[in-house]
ROSE-4610 file (N, C-alpha, C; in Angstrom, 1 decimal, always signed):
// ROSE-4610
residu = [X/X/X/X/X/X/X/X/X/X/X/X/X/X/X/X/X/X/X/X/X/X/X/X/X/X/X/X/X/X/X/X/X/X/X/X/X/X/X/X/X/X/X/X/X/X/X/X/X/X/X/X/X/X/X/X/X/X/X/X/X/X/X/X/X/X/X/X/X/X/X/X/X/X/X/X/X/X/X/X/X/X/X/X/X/X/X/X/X/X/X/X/X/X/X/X/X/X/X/X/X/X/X/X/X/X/X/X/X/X/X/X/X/X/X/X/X/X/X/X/X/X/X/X/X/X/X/X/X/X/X/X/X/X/X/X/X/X/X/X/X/X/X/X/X/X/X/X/X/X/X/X/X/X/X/X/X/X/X/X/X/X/X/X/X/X/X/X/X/X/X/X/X/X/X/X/X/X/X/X/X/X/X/X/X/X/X/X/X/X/X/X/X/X/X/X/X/X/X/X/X/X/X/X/X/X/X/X/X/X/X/X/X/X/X/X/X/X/X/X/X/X/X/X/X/X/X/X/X/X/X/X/X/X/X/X/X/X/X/X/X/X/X/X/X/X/X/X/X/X/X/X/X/X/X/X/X/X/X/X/X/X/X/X/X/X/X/X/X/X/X/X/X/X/X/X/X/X/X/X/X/X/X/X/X/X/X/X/X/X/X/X/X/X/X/X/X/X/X/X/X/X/X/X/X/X/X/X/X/X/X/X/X/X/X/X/X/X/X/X/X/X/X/X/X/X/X/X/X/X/X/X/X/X/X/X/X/X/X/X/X/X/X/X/X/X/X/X/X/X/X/X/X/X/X/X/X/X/X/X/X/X/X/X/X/X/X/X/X/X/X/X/X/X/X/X/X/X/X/X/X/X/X/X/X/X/X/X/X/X/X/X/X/X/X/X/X/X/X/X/X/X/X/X/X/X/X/X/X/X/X/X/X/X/X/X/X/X/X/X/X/X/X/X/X/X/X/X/X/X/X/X/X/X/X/X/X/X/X/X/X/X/X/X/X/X/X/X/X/X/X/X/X/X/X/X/X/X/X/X/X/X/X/X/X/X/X/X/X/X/X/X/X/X/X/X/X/X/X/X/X/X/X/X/X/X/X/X/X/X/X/X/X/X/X/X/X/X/X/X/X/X/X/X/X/X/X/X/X/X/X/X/X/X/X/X/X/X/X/X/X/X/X/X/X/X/X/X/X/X/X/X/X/X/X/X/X/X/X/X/X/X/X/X/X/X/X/X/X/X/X/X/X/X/X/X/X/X/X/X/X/X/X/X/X/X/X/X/X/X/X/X/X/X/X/X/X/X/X/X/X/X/X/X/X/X/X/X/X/X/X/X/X/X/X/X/X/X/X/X/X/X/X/X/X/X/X/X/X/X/X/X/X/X/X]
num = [1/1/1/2/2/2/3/3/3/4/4/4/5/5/5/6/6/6/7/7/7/8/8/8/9/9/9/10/10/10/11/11/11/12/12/12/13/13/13/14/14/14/15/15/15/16/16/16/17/17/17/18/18/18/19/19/19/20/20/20/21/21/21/22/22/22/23/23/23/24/24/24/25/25/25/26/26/26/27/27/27/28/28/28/29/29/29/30/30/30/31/31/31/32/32/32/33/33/33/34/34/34/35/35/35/36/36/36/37/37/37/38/38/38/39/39/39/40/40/40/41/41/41/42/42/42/43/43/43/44/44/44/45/45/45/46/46/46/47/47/47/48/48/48/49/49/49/50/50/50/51/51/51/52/52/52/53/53/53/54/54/54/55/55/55/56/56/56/57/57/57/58/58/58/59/59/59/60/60/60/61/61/61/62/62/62/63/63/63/64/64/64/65/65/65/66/66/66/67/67/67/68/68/68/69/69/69/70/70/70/71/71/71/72/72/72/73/73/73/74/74/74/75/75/75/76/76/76/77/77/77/78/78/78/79/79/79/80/80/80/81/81/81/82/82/82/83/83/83/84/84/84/85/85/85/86/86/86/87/87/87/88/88/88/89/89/89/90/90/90/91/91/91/92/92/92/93/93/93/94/94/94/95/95/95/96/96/96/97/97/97/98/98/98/99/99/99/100/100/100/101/101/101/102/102/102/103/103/103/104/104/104/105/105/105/106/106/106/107/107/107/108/108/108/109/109/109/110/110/110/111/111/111/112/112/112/113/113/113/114/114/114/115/115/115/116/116/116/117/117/117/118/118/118/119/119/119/120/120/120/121/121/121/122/122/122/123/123/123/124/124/124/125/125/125/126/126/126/127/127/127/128/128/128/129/129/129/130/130/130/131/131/131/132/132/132/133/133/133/134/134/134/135/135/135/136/136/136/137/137/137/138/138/138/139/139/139/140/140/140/141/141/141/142/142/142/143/143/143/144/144/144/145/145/145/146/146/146/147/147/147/148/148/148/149/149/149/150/150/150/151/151/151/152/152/152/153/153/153/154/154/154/155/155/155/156/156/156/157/157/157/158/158/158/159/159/159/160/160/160/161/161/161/162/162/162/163/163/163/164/164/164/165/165/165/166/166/166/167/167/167/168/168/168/169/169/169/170/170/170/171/171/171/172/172/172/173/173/173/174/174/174/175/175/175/176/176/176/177/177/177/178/178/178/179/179/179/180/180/180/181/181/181/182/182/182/183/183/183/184/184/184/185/185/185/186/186/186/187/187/187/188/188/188/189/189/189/190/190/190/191/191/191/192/192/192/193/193/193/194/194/194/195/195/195/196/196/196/197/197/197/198/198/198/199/199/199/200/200/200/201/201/201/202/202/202/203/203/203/204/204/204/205/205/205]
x = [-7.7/-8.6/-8.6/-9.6/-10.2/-9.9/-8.7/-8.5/-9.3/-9.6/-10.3/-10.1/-9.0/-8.4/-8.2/-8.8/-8.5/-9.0/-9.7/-10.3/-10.0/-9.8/-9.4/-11.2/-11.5/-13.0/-12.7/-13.1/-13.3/-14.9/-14.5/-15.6/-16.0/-16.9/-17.1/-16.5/-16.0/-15.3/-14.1/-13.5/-12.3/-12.2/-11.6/-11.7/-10.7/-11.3/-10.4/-9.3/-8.0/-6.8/-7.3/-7.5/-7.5/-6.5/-6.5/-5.5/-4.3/-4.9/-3.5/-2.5/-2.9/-2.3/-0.6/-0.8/+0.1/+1.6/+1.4/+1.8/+3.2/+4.2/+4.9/+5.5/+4.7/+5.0/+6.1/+6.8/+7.9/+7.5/+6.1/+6.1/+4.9/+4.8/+3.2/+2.1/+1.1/+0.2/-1.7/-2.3/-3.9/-4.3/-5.7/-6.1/-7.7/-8.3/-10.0/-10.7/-11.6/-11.3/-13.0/-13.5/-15.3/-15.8/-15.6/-16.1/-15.1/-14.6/-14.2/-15.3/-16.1/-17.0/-16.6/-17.4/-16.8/-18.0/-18.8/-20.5/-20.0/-19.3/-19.1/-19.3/-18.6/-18.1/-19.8/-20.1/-21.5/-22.9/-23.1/-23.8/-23.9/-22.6/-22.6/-23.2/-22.5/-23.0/-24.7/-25.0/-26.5/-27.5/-26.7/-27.2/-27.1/-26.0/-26.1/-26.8/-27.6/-28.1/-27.3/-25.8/-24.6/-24.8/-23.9/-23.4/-21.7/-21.2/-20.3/-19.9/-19.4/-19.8/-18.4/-17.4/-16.5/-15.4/-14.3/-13.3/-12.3/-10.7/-9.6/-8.8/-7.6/-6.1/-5.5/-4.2/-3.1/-1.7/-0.7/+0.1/+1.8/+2.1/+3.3/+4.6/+5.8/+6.6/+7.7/+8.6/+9.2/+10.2/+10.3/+11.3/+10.3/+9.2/+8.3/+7.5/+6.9/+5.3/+4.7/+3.0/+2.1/+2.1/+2.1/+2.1/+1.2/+1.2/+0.1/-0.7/-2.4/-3.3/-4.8/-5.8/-7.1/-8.0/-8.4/-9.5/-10.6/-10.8/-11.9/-11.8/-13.1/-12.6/-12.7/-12.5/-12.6/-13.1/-12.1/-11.4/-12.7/-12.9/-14.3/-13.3/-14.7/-14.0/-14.4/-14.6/-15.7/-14.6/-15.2/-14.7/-14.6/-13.1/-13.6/-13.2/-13.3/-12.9/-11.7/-10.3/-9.2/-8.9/-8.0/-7.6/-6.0/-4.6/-3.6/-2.8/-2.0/-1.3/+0.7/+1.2/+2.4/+3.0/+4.1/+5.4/+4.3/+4.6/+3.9/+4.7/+5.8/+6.0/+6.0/+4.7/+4.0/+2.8/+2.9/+1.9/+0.7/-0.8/-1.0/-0.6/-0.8/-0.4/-1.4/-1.5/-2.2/-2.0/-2.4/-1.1/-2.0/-1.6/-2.1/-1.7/-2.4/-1.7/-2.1/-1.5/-1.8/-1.6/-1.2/-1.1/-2.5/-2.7/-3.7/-5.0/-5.8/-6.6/-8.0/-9.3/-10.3/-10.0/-9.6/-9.5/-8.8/-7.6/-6.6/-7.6/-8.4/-9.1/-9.3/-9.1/-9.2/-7.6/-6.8/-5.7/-4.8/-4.0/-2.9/-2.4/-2.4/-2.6/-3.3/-4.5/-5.8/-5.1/-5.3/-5.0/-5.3/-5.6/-5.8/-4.6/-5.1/-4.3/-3.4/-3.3/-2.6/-1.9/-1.7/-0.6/+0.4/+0.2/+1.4/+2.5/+3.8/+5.1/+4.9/+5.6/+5.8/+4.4/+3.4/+2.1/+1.2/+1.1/+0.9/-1.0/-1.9/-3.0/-4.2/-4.5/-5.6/-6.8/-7.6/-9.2/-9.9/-9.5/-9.7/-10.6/-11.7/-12.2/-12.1/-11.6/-11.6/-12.2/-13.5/-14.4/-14.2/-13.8/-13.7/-12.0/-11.1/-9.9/-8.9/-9.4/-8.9/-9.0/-7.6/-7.1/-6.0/-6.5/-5.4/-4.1/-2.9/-1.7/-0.8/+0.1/+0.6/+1.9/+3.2/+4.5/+4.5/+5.6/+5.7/+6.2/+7.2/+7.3/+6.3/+5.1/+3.7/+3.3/+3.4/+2.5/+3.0/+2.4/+2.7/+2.5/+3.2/+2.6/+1.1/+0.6/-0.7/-0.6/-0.6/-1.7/-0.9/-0.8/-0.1/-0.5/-1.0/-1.6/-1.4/-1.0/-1.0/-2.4/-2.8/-4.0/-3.8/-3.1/-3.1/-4.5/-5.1/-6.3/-7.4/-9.0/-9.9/-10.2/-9.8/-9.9/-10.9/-11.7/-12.3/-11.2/-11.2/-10.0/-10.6/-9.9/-10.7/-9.7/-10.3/-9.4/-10.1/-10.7/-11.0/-10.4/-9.3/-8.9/-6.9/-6.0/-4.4/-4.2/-4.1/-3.2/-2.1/-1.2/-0.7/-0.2/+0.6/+1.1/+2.8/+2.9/+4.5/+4.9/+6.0/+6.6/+8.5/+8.9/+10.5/+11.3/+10.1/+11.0/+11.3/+11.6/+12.3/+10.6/+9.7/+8.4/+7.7/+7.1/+5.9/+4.5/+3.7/+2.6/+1.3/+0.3/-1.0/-2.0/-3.0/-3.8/-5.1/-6.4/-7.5/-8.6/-9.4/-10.6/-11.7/-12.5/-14.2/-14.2/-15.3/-15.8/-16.8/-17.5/-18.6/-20.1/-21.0/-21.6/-23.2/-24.3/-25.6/-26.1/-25.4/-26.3/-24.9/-25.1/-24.1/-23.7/-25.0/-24.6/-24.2/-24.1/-23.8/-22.3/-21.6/-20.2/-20.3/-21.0/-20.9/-21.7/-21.8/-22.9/-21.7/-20.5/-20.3/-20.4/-20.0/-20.2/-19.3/-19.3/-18.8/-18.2/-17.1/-16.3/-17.4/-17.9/-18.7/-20.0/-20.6/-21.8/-21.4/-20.1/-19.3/-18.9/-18.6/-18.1/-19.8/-20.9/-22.0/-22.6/-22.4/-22.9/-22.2/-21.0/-20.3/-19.5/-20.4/-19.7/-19.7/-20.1/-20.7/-19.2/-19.0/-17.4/-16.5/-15.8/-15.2/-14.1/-13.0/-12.0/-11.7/-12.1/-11.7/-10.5/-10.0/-8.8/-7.1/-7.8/-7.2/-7.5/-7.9/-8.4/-7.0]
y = [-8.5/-7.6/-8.0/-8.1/-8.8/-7.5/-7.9/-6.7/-5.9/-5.1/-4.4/-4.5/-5.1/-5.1/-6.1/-7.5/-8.6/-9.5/-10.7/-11.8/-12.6/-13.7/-15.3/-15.4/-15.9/-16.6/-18.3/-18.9/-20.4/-20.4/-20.1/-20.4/-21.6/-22.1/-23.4/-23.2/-22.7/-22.9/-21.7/-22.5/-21.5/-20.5/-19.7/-18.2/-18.4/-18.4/-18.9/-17.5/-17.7/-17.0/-16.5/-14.8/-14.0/-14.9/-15.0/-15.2/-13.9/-13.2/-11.5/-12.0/-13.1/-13.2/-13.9/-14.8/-15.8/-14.7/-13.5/-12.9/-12.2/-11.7/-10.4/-9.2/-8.3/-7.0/-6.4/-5.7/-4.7/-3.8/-3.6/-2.1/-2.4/-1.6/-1.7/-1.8/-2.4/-2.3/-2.5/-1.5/-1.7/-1.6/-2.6/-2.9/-2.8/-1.8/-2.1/-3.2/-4.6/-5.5/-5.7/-4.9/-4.6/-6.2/-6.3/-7.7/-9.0/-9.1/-10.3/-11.1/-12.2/-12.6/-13.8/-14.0/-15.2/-15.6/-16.5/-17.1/-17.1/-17.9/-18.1/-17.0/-16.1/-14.9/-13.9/-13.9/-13.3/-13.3/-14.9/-16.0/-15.7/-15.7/-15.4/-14.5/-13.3/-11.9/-11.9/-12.2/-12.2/-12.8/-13.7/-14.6/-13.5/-12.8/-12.0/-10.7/-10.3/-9.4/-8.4/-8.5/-7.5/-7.8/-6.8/-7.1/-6.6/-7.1/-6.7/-5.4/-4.3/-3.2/-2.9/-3.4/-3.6/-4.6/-4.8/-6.0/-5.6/-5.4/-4.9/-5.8/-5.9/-6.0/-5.3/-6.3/-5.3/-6.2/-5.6/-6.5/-5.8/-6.8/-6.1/-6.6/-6.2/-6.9/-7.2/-8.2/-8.5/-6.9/-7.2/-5.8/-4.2/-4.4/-3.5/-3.1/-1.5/-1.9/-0.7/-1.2/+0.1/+1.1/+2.5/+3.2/+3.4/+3.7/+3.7/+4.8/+4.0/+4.8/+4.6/+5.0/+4.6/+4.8/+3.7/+3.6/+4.9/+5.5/+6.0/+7.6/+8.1/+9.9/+10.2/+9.4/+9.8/+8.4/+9.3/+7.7/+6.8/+5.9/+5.2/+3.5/+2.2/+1.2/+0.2/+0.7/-0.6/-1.1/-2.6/-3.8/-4.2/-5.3/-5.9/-7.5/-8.5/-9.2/-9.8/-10.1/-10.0/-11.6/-11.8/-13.0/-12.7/-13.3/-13.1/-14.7/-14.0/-15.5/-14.5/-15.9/-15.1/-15.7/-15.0/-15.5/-15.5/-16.2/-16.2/-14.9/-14.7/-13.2/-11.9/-11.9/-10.9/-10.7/-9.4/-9.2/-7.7/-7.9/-6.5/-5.9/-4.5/-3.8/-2.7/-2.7/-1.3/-0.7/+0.4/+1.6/+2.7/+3.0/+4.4/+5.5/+6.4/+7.7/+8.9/+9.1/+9.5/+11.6/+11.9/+13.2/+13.7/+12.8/+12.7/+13.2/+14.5/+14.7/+14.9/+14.9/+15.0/+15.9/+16.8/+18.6/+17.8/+16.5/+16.4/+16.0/+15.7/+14.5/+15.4/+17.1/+18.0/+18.3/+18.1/+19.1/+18.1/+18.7/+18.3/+16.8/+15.6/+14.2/+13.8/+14.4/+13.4/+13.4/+12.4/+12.4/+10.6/+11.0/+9.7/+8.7/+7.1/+5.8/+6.4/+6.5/+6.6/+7.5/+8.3/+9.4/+8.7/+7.5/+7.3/+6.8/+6.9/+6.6/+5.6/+5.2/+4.0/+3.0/+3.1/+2.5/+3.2/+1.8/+1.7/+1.2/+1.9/+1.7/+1.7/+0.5/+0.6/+0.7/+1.1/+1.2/+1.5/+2.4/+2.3/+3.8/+3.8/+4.8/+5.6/+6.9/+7.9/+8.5/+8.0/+8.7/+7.7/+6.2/+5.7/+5.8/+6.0/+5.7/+7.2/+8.1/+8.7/+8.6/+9.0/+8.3/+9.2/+9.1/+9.9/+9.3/+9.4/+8.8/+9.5/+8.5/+9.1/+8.2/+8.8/+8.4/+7.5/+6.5/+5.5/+6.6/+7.4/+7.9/+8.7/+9.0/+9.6/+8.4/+7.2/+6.5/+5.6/+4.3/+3.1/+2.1/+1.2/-0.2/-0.9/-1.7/-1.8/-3.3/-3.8/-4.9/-5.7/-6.9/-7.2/-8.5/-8.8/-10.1/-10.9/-11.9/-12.6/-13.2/-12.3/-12.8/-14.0/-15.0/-15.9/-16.9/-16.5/-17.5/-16.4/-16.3/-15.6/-14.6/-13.4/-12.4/-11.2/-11.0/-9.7/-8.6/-7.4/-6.7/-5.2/-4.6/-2.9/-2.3/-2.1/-1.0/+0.9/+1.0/+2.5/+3.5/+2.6/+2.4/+2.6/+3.4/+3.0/+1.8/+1.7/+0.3/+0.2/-0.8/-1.1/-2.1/-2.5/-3.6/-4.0/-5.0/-5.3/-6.3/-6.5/-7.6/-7.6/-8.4/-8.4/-9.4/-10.4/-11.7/-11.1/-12.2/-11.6/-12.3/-12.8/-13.4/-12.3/-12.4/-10.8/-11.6/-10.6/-10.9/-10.3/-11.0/-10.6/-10.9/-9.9/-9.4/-9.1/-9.9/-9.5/-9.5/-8.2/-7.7/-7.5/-7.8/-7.8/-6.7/-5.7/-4.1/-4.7/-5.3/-5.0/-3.9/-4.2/-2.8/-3.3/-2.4/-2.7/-2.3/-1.2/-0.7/-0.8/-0.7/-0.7/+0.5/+1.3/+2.9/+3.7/+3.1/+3.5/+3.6/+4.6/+4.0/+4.9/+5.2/+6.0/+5.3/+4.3/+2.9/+1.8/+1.6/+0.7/-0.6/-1.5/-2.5/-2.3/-1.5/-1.5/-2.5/-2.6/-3.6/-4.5/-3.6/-4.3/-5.1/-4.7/-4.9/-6.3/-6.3/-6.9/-8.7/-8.7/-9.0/-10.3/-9.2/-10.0/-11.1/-10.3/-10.7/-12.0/-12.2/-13.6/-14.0/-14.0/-14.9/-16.1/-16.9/-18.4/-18.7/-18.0/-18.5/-17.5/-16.9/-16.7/-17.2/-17.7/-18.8/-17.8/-18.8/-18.2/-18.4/-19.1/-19.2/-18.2/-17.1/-15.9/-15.3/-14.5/-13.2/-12.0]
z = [+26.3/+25.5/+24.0/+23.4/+22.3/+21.2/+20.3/+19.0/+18.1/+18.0/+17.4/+15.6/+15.1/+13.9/+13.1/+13.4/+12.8/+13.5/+12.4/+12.9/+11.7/+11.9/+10.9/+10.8/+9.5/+8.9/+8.9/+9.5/+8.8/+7.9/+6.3/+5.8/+5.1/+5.1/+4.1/+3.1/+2.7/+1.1/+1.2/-0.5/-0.3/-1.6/-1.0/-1.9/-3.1/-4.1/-5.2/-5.5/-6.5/-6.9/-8.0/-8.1/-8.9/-10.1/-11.6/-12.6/-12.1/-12.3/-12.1/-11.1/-9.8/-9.2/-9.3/-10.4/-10.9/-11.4/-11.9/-12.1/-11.2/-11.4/-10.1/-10.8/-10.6/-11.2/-10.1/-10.8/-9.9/-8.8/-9.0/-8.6/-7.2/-6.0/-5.6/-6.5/-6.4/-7.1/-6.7/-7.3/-6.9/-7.8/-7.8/-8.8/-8.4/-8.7/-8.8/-9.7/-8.7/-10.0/-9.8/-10.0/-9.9/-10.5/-11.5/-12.5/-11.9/-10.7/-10.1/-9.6/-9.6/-9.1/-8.0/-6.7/-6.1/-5.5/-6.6/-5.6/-4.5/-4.0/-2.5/-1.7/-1.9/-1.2/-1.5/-2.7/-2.7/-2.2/-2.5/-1.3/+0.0/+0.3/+2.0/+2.2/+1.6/+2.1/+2.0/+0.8/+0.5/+1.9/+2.4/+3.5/+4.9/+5.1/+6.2/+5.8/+4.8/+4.9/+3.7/+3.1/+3.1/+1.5/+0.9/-0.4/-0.4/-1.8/-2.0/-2.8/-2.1/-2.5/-4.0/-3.6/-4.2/-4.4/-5.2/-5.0/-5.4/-4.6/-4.9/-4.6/-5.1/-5.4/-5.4/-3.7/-3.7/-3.7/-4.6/-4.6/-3.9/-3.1/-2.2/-2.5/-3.3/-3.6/-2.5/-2.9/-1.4/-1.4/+0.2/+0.5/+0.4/+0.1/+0.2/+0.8/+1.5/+2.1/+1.4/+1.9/+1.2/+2.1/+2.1/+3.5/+4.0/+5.2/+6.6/+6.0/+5.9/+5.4/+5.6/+5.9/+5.9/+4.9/+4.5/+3.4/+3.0/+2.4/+2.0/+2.7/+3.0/+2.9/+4.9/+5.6/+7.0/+7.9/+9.1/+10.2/+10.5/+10.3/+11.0/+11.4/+11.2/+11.6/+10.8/+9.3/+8.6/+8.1/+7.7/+7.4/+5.6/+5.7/+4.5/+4.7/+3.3/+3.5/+3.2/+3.6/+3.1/+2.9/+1.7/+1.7/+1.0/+1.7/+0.7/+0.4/-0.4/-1.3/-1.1/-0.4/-0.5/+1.1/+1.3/+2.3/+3.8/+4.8/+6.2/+7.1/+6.5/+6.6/+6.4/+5.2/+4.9/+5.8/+6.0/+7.3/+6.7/+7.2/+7.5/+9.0/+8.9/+10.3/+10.4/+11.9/+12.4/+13.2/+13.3/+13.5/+14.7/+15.6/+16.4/+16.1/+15.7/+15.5/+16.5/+17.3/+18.3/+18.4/+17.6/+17.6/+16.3/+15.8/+14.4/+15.2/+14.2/+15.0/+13.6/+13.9/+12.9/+12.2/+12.5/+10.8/+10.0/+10.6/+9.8/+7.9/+8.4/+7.2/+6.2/+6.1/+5.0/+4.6/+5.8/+5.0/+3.7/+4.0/+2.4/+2.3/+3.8/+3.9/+2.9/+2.4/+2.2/+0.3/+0.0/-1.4/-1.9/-3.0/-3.9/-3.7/-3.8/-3.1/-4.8/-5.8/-7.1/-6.9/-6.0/-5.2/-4.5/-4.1/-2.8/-3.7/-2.8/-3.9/-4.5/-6.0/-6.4/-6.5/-5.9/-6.0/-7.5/-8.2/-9.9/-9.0/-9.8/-10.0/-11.0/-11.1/-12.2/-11.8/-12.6/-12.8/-11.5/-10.5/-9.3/-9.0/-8.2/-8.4/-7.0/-7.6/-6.7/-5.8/-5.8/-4.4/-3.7/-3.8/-2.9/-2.4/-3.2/-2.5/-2.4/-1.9/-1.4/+0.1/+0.6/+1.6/+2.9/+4.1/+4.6/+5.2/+4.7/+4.7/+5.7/+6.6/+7.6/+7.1/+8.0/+7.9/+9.5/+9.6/+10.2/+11.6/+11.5/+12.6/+13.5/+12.7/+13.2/+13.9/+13.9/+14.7/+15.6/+15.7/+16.5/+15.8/+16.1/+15.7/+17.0/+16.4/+17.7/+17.5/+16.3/+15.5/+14.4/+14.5/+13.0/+12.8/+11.6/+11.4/+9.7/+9.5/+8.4/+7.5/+6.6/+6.2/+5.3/+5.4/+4.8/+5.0/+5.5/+5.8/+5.4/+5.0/+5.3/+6.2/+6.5/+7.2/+7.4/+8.7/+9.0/+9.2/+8.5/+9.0/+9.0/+10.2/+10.2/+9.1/+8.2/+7.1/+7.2/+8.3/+8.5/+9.6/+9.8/+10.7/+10.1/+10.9/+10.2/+9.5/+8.4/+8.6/+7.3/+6.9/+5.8/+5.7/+4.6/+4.5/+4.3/+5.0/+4.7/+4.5/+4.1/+3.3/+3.2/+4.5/+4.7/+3.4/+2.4/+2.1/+0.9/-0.2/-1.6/-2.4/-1.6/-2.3/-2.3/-3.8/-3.8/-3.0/-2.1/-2.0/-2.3/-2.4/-3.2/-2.6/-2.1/-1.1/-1.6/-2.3/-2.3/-1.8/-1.7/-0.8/-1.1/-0.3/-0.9/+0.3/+0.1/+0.4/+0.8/+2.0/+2.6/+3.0/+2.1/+2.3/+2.2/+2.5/+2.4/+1.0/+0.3/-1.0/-2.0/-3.0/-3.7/-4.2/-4.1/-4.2/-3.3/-1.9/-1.0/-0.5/-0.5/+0.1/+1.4/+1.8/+3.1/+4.2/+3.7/+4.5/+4.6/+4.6/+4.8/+6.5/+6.5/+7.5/+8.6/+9.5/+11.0/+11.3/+12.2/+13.2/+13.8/+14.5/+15.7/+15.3/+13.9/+13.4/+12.4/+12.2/+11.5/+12.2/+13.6/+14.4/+15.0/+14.6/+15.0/+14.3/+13.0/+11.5/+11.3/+11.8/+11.4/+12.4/+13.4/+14.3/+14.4/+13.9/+13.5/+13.0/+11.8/+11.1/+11.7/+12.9/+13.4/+14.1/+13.9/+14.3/+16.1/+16.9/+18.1/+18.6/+18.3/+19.0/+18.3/+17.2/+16.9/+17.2/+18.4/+18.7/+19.4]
């Protein structure tokens, strides 16, 4: 059965290193970095129809993870594009939560990504990153993959990040979307899955 949560990109070109990256801050870290530009990465989208609705940085220090959480204000299955720098055993993960039910997405969970412990965040905007956050014994593990290469990944979906080594890792994402004012339009799994299947690495599924 073919994962619902991650796919490898072989793109013609390569996704260049944010500067911030060079850097290792102590702490978790997100970074809204709107004014990042990547022709490459823009190009493409422009080519399948998409734009880039947004561009974040996440940085995971060793011995750290970010907690199990889904993007934006309620469970769906849209996509971004992930690329990280850092140890082969830094991983994202995705998670089942199986007692988790739709009301949950109003109650006291849902709170801004600048809420979760120890996670330092800049310039990041709040209608998009509020977020409903679950603890590890709420769920399952399902899914776990190393974005070290170009990545489709369901972020509407559980997921987070971890990191066993003493190497910090650094994890930037392009927001897939049709309008730019739109954040309630983002790019589905499945619609996601069609749109680029051409650079799809098959032999990670």
């Amino acid at each position: 059965m073919l994962n619902k949560y991650h796919r490898y990109l072989n793109l013609p070109f390569e996704i260049r290193k944010p500067q911030i990256c060079n850097v290792k801050p102590k702490d978790l870290k997100h970074y809204d970095i709107p004014y990042h530009k990547d022709e490459n990465i823009e190009k493409l989208a422009d080519q399948l129809g998409l734009i880039i609705v947004n561009t974040e940085l996440f940085y995971t220090p060793g011995g750290k993870k970010l907690p199990i959480h889904i993007d934006d204000w309620k469970q769906d299955d849209h996509v971004k594009i992930n690329v990280s720098w850092g140890p082969p055993e830094g991983t994202t993960r995705w998670w089942n939560a199986p007692n988790f039910t739709e009301k949950e997405e109003y109650n006291s969970n849902y709170r801004s990504i600048n809420e979760y412990d120890n996670v330092k965040s800049e310039n990041f905007s709040d209608r998009h990153h509020r977020s409903i956050v679950l603890k590890e014994e709420e769920c399952e593990l399902v899914y776990e993959a190393n974005t070290d290469q170009p990545s489709l990944v369901n972020v509407g979906t559980f997921h987070s990040s971890y990191n066993p080594t003493e190497e910090g890792r650094w994890t930037l994402c392009f927001i897939l979307g049709y309008n730019k004012d739109d954040w309630d339009n983002l790019v589905p799994w499945d619609k996601a899955i069609d749109l680029f299947e051409e650079f799809i690495d098959g032999e990670n599924f």
